[in-house]
Every structure is written in structure tokens, then in C-alpha cells.
C-alpha positions as CSV (number, residue, x, y, z in Angstrom):
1,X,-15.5,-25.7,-32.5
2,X,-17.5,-28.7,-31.9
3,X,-14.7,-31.3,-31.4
4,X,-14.5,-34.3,-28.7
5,X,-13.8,-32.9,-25.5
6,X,-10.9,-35.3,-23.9
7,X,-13.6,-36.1,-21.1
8,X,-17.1,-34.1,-19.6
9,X,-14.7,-33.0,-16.6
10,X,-11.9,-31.5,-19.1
11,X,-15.9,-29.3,-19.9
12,X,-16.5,-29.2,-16.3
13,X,-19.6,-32.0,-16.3
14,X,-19.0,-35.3,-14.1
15,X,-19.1,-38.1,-16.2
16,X,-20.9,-39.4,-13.4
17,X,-23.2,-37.4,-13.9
18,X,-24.2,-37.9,-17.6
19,X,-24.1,-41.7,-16.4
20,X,-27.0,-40.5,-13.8
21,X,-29.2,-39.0,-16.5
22,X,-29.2,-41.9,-18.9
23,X,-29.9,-43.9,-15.5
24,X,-32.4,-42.5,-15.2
25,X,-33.8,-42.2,-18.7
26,X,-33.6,-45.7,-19.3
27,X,-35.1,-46.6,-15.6
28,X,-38.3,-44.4,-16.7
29,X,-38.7,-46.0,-19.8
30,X,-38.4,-42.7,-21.3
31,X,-37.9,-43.0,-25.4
32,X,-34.9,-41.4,-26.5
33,X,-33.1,-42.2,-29.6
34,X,-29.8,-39.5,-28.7
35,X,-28.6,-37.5,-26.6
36,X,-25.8,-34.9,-27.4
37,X,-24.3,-32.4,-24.9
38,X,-22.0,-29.4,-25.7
39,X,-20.0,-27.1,-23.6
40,X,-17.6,-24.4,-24.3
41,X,-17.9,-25.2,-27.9
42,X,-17.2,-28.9,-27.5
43,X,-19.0,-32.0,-27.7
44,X,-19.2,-33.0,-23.9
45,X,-21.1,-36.3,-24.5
46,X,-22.6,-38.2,-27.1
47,X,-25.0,-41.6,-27.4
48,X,-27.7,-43.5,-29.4
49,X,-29.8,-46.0,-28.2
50,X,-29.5,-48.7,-30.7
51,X,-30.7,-48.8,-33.6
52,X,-30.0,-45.2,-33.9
53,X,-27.1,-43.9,-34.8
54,X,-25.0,-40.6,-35.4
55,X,-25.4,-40.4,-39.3
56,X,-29.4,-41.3,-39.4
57,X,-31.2,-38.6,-40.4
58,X,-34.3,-37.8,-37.8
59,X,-37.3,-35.6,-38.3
60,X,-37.2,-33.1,-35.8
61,X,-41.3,-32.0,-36.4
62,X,-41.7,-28.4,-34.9
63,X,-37.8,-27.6,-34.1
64,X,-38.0,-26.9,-38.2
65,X,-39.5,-23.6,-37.2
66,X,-36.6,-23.0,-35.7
67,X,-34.9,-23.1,-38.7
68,X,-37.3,-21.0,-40.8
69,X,-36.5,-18.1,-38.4
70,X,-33.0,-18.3,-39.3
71,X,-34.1,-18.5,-43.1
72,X,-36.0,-15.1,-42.3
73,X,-33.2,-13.5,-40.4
74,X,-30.7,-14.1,-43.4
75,X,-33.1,-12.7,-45.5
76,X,-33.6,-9.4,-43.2
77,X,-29.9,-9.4,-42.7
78,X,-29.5,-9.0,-46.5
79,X,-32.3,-6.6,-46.5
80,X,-34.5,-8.4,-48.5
81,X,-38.0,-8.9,-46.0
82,X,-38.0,-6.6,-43.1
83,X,-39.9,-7.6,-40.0
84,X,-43.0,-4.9,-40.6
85,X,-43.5,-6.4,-44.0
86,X,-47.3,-7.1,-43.6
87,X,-47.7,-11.0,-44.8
88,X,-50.5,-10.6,-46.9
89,X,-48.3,-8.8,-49.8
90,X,-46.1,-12.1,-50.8
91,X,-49.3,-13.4,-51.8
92,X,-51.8,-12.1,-54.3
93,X,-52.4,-15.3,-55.6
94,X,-53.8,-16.6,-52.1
95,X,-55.6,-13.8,-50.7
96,X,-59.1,-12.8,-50.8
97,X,-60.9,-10.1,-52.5
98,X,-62.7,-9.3,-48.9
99,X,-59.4,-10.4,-47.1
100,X,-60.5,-9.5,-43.2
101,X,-58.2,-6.5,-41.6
102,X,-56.5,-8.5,-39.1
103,X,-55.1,-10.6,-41.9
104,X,-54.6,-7.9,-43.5
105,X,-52.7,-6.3,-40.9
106,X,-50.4,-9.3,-40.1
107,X,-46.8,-8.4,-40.3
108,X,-43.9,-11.1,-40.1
109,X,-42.7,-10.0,-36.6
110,X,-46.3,-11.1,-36.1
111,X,-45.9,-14.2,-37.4
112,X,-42.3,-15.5,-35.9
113,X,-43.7,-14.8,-32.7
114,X,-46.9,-16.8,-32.8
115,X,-49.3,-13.8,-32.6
116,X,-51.4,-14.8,-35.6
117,X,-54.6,-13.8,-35.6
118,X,-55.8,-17.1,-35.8
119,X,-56.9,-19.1,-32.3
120,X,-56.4,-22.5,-33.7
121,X,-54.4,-24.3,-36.7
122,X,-55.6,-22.5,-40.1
123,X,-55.1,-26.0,-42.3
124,X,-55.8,-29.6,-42.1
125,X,-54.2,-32.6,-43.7
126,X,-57.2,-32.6,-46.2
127,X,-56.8,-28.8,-47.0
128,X,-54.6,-28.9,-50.8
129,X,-52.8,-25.6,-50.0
130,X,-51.8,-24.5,-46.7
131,X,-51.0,-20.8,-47.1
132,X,-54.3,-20.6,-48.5
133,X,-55.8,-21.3,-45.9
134,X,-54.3,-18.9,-43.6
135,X,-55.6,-16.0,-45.6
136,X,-58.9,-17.9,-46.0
137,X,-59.8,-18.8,-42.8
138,X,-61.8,-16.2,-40.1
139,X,-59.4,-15.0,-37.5
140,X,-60.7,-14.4,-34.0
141,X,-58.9,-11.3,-32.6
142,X,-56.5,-9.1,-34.0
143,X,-52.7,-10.0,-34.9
144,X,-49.9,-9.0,-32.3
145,X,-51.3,-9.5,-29.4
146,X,-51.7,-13.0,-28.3
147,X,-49.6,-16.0,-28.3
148,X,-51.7,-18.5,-30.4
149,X,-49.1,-21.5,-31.5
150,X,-50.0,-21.7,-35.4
151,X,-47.9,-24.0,-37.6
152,X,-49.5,-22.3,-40.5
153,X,-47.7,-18.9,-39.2
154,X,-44.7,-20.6,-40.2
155,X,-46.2,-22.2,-43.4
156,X,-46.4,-18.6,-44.2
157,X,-43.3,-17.7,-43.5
158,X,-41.5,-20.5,-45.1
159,X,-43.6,-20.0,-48.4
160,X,-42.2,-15.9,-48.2
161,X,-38.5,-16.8,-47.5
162,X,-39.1,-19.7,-51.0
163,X,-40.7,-16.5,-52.6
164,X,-38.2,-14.3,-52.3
165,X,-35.0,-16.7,-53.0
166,X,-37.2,-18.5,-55.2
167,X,-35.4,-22.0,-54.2
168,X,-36.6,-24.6,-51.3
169,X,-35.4,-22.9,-47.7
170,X,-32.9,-25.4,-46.7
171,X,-31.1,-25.0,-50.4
172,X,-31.0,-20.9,-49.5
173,X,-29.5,-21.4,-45.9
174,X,-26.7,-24.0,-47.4
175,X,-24.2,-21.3,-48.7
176,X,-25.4,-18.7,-45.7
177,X,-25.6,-21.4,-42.6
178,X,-25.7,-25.1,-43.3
179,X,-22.5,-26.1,-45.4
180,X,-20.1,-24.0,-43.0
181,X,-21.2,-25.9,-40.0
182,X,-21.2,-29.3,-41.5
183,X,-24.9,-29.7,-41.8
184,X,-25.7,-33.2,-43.2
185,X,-25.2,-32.6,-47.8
186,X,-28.5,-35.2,-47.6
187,X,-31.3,-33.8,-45.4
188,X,-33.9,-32.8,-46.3
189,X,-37.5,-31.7,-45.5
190,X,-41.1,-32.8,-46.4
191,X,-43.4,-31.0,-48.6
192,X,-46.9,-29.6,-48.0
193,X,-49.8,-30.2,-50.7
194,X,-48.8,-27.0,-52.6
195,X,-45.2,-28.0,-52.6
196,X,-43.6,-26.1,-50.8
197,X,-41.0,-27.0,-47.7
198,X,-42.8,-27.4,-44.6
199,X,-40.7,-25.3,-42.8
200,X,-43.4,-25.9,-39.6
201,X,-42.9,-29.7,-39.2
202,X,-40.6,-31.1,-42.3
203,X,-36.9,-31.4,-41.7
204,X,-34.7,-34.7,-41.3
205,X,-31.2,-34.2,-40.3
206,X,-29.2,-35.3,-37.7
207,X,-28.6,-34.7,-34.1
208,X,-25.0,-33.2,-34.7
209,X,-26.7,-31.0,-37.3
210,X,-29.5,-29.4,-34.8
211,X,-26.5,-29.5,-31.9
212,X,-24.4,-26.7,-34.4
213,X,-27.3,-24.6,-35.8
214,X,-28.1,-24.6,-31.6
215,X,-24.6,-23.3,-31.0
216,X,-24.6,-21.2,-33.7
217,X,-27.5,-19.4,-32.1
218,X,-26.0,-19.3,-28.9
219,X,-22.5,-18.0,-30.0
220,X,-24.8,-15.0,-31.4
221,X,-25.0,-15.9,-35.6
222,X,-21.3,-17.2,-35.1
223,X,-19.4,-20.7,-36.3
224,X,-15.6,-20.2,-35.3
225,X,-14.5,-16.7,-37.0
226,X,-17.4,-16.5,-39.2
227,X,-20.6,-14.1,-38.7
228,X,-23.4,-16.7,-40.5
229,X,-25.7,-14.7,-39.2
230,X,-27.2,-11.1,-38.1
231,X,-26.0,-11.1,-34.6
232,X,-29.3,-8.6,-33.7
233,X,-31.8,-10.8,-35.2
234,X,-30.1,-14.0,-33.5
235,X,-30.3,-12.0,-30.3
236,X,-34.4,-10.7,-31.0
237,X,-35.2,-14.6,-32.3
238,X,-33.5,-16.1,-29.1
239,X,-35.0,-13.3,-26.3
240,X,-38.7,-13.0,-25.2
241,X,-40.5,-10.9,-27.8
242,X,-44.2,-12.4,-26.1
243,X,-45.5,-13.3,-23.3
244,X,-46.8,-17.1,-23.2
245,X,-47.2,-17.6,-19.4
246,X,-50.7,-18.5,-19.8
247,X,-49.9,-21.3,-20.7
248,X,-47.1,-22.2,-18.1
249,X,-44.1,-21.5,-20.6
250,X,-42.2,-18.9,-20.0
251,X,-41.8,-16.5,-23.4
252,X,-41.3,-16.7,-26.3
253,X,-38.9,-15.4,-29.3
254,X,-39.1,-15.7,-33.1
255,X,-40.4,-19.3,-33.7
256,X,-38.2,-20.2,-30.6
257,X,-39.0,-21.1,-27.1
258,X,-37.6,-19.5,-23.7
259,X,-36.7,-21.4,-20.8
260,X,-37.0,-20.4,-17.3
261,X,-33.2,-20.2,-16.8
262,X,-32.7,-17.7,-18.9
263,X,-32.2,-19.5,-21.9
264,X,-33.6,-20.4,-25.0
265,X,-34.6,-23.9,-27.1
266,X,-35.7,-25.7,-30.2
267,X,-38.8,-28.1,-29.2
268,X,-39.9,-30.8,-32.0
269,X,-42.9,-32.9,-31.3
270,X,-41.9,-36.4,-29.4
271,X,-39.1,-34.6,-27.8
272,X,-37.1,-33.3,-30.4
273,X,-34.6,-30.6,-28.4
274,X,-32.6,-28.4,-28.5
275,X,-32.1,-26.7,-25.0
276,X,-29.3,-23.4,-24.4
277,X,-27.8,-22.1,-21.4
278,X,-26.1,-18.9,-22.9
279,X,-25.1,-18.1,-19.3
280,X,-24.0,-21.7,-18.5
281,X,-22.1,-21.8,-22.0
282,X,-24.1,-25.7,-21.8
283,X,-26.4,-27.2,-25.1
284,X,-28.8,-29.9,-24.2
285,X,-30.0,-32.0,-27.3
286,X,-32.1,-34.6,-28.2
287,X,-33.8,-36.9,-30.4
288,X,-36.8,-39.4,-29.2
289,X,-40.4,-40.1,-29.7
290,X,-41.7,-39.6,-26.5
291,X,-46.0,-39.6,-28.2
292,X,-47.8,-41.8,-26.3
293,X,-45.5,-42.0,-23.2
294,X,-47.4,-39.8,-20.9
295,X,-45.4,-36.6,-19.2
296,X,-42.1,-38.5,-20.3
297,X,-41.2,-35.0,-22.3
298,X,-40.8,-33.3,-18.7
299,X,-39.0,-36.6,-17.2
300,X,-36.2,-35.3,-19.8
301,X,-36.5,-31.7,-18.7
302,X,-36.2,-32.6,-15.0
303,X,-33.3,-35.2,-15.7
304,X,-31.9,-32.8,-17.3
305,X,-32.1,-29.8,-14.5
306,X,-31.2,-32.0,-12.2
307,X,-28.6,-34.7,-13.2
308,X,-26.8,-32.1,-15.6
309,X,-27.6,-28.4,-15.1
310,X,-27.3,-28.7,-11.3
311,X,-23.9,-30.2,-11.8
312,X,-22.0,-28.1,-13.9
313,X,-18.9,-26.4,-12.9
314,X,-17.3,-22.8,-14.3
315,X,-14.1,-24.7,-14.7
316,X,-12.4,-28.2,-15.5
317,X,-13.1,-31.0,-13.4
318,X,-10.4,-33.6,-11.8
319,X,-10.3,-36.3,-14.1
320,X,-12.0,-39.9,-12.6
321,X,-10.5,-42.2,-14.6
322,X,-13.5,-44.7,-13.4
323,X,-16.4,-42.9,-13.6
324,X,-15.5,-42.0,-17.6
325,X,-15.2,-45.8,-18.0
326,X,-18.6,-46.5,-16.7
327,X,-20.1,-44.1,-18.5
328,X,-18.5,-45.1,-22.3
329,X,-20.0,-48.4,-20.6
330,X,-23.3,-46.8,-20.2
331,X,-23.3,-45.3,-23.8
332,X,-22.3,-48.0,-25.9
333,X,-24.8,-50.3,-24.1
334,X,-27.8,-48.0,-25.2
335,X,-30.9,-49.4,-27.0
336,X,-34.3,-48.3,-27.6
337,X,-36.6,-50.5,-24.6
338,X,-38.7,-53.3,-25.3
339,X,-42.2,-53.5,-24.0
340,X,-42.2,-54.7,-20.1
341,X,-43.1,-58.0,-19.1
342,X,-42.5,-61.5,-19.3
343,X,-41.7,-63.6,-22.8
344,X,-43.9,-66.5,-22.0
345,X,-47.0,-67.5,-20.1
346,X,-49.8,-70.2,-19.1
347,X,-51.8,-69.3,-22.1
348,X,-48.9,-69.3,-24.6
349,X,-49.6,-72.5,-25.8
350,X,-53.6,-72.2,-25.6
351,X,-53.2,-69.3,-27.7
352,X,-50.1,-70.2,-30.5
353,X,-51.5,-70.6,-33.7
354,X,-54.9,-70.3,-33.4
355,X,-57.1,-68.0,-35.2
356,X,-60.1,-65.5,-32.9
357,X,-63.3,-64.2,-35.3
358,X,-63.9,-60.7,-34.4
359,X,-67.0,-59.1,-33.9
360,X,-67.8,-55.7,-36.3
361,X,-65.3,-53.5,-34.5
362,X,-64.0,-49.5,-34.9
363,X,-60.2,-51.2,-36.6
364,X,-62.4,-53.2,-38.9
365,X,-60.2,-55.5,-37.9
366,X,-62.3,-59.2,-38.7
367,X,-59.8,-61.7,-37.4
368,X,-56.5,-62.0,-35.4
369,X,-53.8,-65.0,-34.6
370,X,-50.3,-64.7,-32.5
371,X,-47.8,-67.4,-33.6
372,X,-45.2,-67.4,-30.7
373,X,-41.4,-69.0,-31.6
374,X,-38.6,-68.5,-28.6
375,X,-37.8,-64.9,-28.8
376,X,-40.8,-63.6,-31.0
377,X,-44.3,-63.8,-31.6
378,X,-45.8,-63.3,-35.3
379,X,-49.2,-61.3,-35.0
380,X,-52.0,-62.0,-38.1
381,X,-54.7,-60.7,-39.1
382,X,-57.4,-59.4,-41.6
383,X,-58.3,-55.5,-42.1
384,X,-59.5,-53.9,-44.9
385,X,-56.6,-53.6,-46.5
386,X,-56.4,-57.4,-46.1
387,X,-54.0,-60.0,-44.7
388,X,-51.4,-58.5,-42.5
389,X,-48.7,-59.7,-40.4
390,X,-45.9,-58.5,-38.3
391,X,-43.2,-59.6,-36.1
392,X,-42.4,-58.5,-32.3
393,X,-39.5,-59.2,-30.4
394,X,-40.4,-60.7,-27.0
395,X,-37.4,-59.3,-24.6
396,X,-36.0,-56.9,-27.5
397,X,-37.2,-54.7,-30.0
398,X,-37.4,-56.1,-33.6
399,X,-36.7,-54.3,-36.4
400,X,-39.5,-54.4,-39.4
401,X,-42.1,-53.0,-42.0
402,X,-45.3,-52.0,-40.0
403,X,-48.0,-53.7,-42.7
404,X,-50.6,-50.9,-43.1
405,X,-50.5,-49.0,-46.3
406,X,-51.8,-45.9,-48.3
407,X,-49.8,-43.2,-45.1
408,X,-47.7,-40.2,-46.7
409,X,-44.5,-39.8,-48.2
410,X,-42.5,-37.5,-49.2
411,X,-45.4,-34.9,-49.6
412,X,-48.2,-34.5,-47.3
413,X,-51.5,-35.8,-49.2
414,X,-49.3,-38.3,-51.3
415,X,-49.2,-41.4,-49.9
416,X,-46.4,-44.0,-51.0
417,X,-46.8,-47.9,-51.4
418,X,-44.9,-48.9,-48.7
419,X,-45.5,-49.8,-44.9
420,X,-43.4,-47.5,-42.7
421,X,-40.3,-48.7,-40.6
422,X,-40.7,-49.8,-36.9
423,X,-39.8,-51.3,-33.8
424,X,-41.9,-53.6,-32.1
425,X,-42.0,-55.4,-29.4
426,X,-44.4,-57.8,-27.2
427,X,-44.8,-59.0,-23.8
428,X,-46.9,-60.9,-21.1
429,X,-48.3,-58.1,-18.6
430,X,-50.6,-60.3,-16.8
431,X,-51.0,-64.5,-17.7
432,X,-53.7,-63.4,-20.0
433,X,-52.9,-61.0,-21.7
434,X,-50.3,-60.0,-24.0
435,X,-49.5,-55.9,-24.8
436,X,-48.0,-54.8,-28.1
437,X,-45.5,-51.6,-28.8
438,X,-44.7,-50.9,-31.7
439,X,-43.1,-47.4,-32.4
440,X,-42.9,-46.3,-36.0
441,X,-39.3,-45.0,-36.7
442,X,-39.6,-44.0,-40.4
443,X,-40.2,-40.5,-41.8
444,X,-43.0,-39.9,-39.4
445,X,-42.9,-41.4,-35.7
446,X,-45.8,-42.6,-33.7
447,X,-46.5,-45.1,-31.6
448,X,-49.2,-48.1,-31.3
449,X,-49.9,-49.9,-28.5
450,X,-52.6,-53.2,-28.4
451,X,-54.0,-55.2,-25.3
452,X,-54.9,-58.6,-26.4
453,X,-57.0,-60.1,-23.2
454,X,-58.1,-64.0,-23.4
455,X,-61.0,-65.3,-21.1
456,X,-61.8,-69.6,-22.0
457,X,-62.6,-69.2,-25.9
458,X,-62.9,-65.6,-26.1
459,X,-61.0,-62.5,-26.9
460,X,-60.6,-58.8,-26.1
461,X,-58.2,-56.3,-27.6
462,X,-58.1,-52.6,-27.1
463,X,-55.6,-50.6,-29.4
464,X,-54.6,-46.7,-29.2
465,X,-52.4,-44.8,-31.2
466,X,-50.3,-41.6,-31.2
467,X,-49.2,-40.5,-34.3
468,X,-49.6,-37.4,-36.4
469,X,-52.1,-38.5,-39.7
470,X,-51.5,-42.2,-40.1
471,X,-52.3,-45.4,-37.6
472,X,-55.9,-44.1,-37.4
473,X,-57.2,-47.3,-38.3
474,X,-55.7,-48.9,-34.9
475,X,-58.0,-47.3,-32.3
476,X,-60.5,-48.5,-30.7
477,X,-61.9,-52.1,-29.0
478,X,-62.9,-55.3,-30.3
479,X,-63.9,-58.5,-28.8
480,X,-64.6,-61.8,-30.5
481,X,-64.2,-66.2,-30.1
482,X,-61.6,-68.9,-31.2
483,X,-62.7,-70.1,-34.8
């Protein structure tokens, strides 16, 4: 179980194939940081693009919903919650005197399957306790009938599955799930304001570790000979329990997503995947940050469809000998994409060094200076927070600290004294102006790109951000003159 195949055609994949996909990934600029594909029960093919790596522990954002499900079908399986359990009960401490019916009303099946009765988000990053706020907030139509996405439904149910085994969720799955699959002894998920998990959005772990819990699911609750799980719930989670077709999606399960093929996935904001093919006996998973890129989450689904899904075969494959070399060629030459362009240009030199006064601008941003060498450029400048610098690449992707301080930590409304990890990387798009990326690669992953436009002694940035609570300072334009 979830060994090295010999080759993707001893699985029935081309390796040609695989070699296509990541073709075409790269060639799209799309921004994954692995890829890991299982069939039959083994691993088919694996990659990073560098500097990611097999042991680095990822958040996965919303495919930690996925997990909470899993936490609540342990639980039913050892009858401890049943699905009719109406929410509202696990929390007399949280609930209102005058708590509205459909709140009241709310069970868990309710919940797992997004039917809240709540038509938006019940929290915000400012709120200091999140199940609170479910209770406390006005609902707009009654609960069990509408697919709403909520990640406070899952708050909820998080919060229940820590009430009832009275320890944080990933600590109750280890005996139960995690530690028989191999599940990373150090991952670990964020905390809300209250403190508990946040079972909607938290978890770090690897890729191998979402790949098993994936095929756990698909083999039905099963790891090898062992039942981890209630097969029945695994089979309710992973089928359609509501429509969602509204929306273009097509159903959905207990805190999992169906696909169109018959199968089921895992999604994580920024691309975070876990895609089954029960009938295909094929896993598709990845990790990325794909915010900010446009549609490139659906470049990975059609790649996907159509370089992998469309080329399996029932049985083994001949062996080509050539194709398997190009592809460990492929794999081990992986690395995350710099920004496009050229490294150098006319106004290089009229630029190196020199400091621009900005006008009063939405980044509050008063001053700026890029300081080129031969394969990097040092951008400076003042904020409110004061000098900052950071380094790009120009050709590659540098490694470094991202300057702004004050974002969150380990607990959501805590913020830590540290700038967050990141790549970044510049580039020439047109003689005059330069373009920034930098893609934030810590805890939390966003990305920030900057336009820096020169015209004689004058400059004009524009900067844009996408990234869940932090980088809001970078958004917006500015324009200013050479000091």
C-alpha cells in the first residue's frame, strides 16, 4: 500500500504522459509546488518544484474540512454524535437566549453538507470567537435546504468533535486514522481566536499525508487490512448528499466535493487537491498556490482530464525504457517559475540606486529605490512600518523574509514578530518598466505582484495582492519623482 510503483506503465499510466502534464504546467506558468499520483494503491508518480520538497509541511486551507468529516465520522462510528444531533446542543455557552429556529434546528448532517442556514460566512478575522458567531448571526432561510459554502459550518463542527474528545481533532484522529497511515508525527493545524483547531482552513501536512487520507477514503475507511474508518459514513461523506449545480459543481458530500466523473475530491484554496477516480482506481494530488494566477486552478483540472485521466489503461503498460528517463528528467528539473521577462534593460542604469519621492498614496508607501547587481535587484523603501527592503531574483526565484510585519501566526488574531517566508522574483516586461512577484510560501500563501513604470524623472507603481488577511497594505497605485 502506497509503495513506488517500478514505473507509471507497471500502473498502466505512460510516463509520457505524466511528462505531458508537467509540460504543460510549467508552459502555463501554472504554480504548483507537487504533484503526487496514485494507482492501484501505489505511488505512480511523484515531484516538487524546487524549493519544495516531500517532507515540507504545506497548508492545505479548505481540504482541512475534509479532514474534520472524517473526525465526525469516527466519532458516529463509535456512536458518540449521530448525524440528527441538532448543533445548537454542544453549545450552551455560545447560544442565545432568543436563538432563531433555523439555528435552532440545524443538525450536523446539515452542517457537513454545507446547508447552513446562513447565506454568507458567519465570522470575520476581527470576530474573537468564531462558533459564536454562527449562533449569533441572522440566518436567511432555513437549514437543509441550500448549498451555502460556510467555513464556519465546519468551525462548528470541529469545535463539537474537540467537545466531545475533549483533545485538539488531529490528536483524536492519530490513534483512529493518522499514525496507521504514516501521517506526518509534526503537522499540525492553526488555531482560531477562541482556540480551538481550525478544522475549516488550518492544517499543514504534507502531500504524501493528504495522498493516504485520499486513498483511505477511496478504499472505503480502509489502510491495507485495517477498517480506520466506518465504511457507510466514508461512502455517505464521499457520494452526493446535495445538489450544488447552481453553481456549476456537480454535488456535494460531507465537507467533500463531487466530480463529474463520478468521483469525489479534497479542494484547498490555491489549489490544494485531492482528486479520486473510485472507478478508475486513479488519485490525483496537489499542492500549489495558484491566488492571483487567474483560472490556472481549471488549467490543472483540464491537464489533468486530458494528459492523465484520458490516458489511463485497465492494465500494465509496455515498459518505454526512454520515455521513463525523460520524465525522472522532467521531475528532478522542477522549480517554482520566476517572473517573465528580461534581467536587464535601457533604463537599468538610469534607475540603479536612485531614490523616487512618492506622492500620498493607498500603500502609504513615501519612497522607493531598486538597486540592481547581476542576477538580482534589491527593492527599498519607506512604509509605515518604516525602512524595508527585499531581494528578487532576476531569471530565478530567491528565497527570503518578505519585510512587512504585525501578520498572524500560529493563531488567527495573534500576530508574530516576524516577516513571512517567500519567493520573489523580478523582471523587465517592457524597457520601462520592471514587474515584481513575490509569492509568500510560509504558513499562509499569497501572492504580490508590483508594476514599477518610469517616464524621464517620474514614477508609477501599481501593486495588487491575493492573500487571505495579510499584504493588505500592498494594493493600490502611487506615482511620484527622482529625489
Amino acid at each position: 500500500m502506497f509503495q513506488p510503483a517500478s514505473s507509471p506503465e507497471s500502473v498502466g499510466l505512460p510516463s509520457a504522459a505524466v511528462r505531458r502534464f508537467l509540460e504543460r504546467i510549467d508552459r502555463n506558468r501554472i504554480c504548483l509546488h507537487g504533484f503526487l499520483l496514485v494507482r492501484h494503491n501505489h505511488v505512480a508518480s511523484e515531484g516538487y518544484w524546487a524549493p519544495f520538497t516531500p517532507d515540507r509541511l504545506h497548508r492545505m486551507y479548505s481540504v482541512s474540512k475534509s479532514f474534520v468529516s472524517l473526525a465526525i465520522g469516527s466519532l458516529i462510528g463509535e456512536g458518540r454524535l449521530r448525524l440528527e444531533d441538532r448543533v445548537a446542543s454542544f453549545f450552551p455557552d455560545k447560544v442565545p437566549p432568543d436563538l432563531h429556529p433555523w439555528l435552532a434546528e440545524a443538525t450536523v448532517r446539515d452542517l457537513l453538507m454545507m446547508a447552513t442556514p446562513h447565506s454568507e460566512n458567519a465570522y470575520t478575522r476581527h470576530d474573537p470567537d468564531w462558533a459564536w458567531c454562527f449562533f449569533n448571526k441572522q440566518p436567511s432561510h432555513p437549514a437543509g435546504t441550500i448549498f451555502a459554502y460556510d467555513t464556519a459550518a465546519t468551525v462548528v463542527l470541529n469545535t463539537i468533535v474537540e467537545r466531545i474528545s475533549r483533545v485538539p481533532y488531529l490528536e483524536y484522529l492519530r490513534p483512529r486514522l493518522l499514525d496507521p497511515i504514516g501521517f506526518s508525527r509534526d503537522a499540525w493545524c492553526v488555531q482560531t481566536p477562541e482556540g480551538s483547531s481550525w478544522g475549516g482552513s488550518g492544517v499543514q501536512c504534507t502531500l504524501r499525508d493528504l495522498a493516504k487520507v485520499a486513498l483511505v477514503c477511496q478504499n472505503g475507511g480502509r489502510w491495507d487490512d485495517q477498517q480506520l474508518l466506518p465504511a457507510d459514513y466514508v461512502r455517505e461523506a464521499t457520494g452526493c448528499q446535495i445538489d450544488n449545480s447552481i453553481g456549476g459543481n456537480a454535488g456535494y458530500g460531507y465537507q467533500i466535493w463531487r466530480e463529474k466523473e463520478n468521483g469525489f475530491s479534497f479542494r484547498g484554496m490555491g489549489s490544494q487537491l485531492a482528486i479520486c477516480f473510485p472507478e478508475q482506481d486513479f488519485i490525483f494530488t496537489c499542492i500549489a498556490d495558484t491566488q492571483g494566477a487567474g483560472s490556472t486552478g481549471q488549467g490543472i483540472y483540464d491537464a489533468m482530464r486530458e494528459e492523465l485521466l484520458a490516458h489511463l489503461s485497465p492494465a500494465a503498460l509496455p515498459e518505454e525504457p526512454e520515455d521513463l528517463a525523460q520524465l525522472r528528467q522532467k521531475v528532478a528539473s522542477l522549480e517554482v517559475l520566476p517572473q517573465s521577462g528580461d534581467s536587464r534593460s535601457a533604463w537599468t542604469d538610469r534607475v540603479d540606486g536612485r531614490w523616487y519621492a512618492l506622492d500620498d498614496n493607498p500603500m502609504g508607501i513615501t519612497r522607493t529605490r531598486l538597486s540592481f547587481s547581476s542576477d538580482s535587484v534589491l527593492w527599498s523603501y519607506t512604509n509605515a512600518q518604516g525602512d524595508k527592503t527585499l531581494r528578487l531574483g532576476l531569471g530565478r526565484c530567491l528565497a527570503g523574509v518578505f519585510p512587512q510585519l504585525g501578520y498572524f501566526g500560529k493563531q488567527i488574531g495573534v500576530p508574530i514578530s516576524r516577516g513571512y517566508d517567500c519567493l520573489a522574483s523580478a523582471a523587465w516586461v517592457e524597457p520601462h518598466k520592471l514587474n515584481l512577484l513575490v509569492y509568500i510560501t510560509d504558513d499562509y500563501f499569497g501572492t504580490l505582484k508590483v508594476s514599477m513604470a518610469y517616464q524621464g524623472d517620474q514614477i508609477a507603481g501599481y501593486m495588487t495582492k491575493v492573500a487571505e488577511w495579510f499584504l493588505d497594505e500592498y494594493q493600490g497605485f502611487a506615482g511620484g519623482r527622482l529625489v
